[in-house]
DRENTI-594533 format. One record per residue (C-alpha): residue number from 1; residue in three letters; x, y, z. Coordinates in steps of 0.2 Angstrom, whole numbers. Example, Ala and Ser with C-alpha at 12.3 -4.5 7.8 and 13.67 -1.06 7.14 Angstrom:
BEGIN
<rec seq="1" type="ALA" c1="62" c2="-22" c3="39"/>
<rec seq="2" type="SER" c1="68" c2="-5" c3="36"/>
//
This chain:
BEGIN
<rec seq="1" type="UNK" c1="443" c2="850" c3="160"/>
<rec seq="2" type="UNK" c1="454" c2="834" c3="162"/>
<rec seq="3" type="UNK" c1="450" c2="819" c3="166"/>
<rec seq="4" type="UNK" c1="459" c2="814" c3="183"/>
<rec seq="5" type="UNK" c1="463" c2="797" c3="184"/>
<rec seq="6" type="UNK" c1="453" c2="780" c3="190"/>
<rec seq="7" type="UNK" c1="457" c2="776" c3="209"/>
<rec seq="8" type="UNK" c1="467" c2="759" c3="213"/>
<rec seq="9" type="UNK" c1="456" c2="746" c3="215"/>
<rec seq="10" type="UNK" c1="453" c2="740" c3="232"/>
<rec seq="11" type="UNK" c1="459" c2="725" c3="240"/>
<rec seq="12" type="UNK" c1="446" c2="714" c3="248"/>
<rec seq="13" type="UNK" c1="446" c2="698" c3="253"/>
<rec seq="14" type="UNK" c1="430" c2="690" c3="245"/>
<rec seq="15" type="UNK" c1="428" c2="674" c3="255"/>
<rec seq="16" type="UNK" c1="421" c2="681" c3="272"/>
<rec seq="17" type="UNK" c1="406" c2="686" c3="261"/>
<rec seq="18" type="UNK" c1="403" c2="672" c3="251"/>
<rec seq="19" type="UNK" c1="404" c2="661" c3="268"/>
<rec seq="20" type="UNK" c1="392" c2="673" c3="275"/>
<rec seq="21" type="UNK" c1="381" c2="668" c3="260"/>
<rec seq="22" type="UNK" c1="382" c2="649" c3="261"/>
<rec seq="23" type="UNK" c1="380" c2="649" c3="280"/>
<rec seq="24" type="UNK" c1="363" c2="660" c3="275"/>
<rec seq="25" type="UNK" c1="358" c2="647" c3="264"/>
<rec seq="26" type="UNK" c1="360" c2="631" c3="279"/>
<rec seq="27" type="UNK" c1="351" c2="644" c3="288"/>
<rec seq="28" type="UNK" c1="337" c2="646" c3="276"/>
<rec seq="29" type="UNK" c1="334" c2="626" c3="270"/>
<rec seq="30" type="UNK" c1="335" c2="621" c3="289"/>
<rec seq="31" type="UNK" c1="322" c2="633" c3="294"/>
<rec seq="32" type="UNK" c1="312" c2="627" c3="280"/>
<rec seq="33" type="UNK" c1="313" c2="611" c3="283"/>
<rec seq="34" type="UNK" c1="310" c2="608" c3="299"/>
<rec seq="35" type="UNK" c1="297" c2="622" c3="301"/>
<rec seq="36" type="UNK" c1="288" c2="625" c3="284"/>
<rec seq="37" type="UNK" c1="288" c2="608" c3="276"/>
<rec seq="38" type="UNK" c1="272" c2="602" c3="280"/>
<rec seq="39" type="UNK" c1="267" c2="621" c3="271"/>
<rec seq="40" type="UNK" c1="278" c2="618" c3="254"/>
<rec seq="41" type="UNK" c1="272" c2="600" c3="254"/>
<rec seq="42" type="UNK" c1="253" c2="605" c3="253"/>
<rec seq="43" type="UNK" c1="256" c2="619" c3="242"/>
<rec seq="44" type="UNK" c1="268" c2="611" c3="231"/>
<rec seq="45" type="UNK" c1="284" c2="620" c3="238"/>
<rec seq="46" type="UNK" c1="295" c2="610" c3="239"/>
<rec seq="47" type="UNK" c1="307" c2="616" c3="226"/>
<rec seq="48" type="UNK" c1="311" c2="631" c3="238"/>
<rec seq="49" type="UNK" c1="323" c2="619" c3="249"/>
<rec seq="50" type="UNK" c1="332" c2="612" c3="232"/>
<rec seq="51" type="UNK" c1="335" c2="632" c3="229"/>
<rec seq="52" type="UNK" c1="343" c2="632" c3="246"/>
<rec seq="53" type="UNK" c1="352" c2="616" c3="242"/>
<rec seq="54" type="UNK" c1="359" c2="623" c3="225"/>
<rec seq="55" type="UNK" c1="362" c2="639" c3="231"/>
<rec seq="56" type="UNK" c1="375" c2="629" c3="242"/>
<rec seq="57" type="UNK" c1="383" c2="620" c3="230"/>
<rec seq="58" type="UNK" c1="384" c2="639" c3="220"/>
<rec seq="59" type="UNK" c1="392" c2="646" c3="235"/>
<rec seq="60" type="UNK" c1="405" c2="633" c3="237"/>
<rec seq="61" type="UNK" c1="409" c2="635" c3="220"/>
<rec seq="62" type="UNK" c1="412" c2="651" c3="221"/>
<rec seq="63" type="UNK" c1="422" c2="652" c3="239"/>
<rec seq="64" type="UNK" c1="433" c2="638" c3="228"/>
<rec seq="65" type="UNK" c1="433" c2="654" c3="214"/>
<rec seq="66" type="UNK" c1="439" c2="667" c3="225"/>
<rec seq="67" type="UNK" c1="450" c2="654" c3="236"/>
<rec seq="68" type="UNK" c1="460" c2="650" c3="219"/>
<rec seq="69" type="UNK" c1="461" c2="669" c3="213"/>
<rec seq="70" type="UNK" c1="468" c2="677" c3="229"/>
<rec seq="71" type="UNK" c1="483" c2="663" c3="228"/>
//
């Protein structure tokens, strides 16, 4: 039987998403820090808002990534 051939690639543009990622990240550190941080602090948490942070700092990165390849 032969082998039809691969589809196109589709043609999307990637920076909605990744906003949509950072904007969840702001999201989750601000809930954290203003309701929960009394809870990471006693139970030695605290590292969950620097994930927030550098999950950030990732996102921006990568919204710089996909910004520079769709030019």
């Amino acid at each position: 039987m032969a082998r039809r051939p691969d589809p196109e690639p589709y043609e999307v543009d990637e920076r909605p998403f990744v906003a949509a990622g950072i904007v969840a990240w702001i999201v989750a550190f601000v809930v954290l820090a203003v309701f929960f941080r009394d809870d990471l602090r006693r139970h030695h948490a605290e590292f969950w808002l620097w994930s927030c942070g550098i999950g950030v700092v990732l996102g921006l990165y990568g919204l710089r990534f996909v910004s520079r390849r769709r030019k």
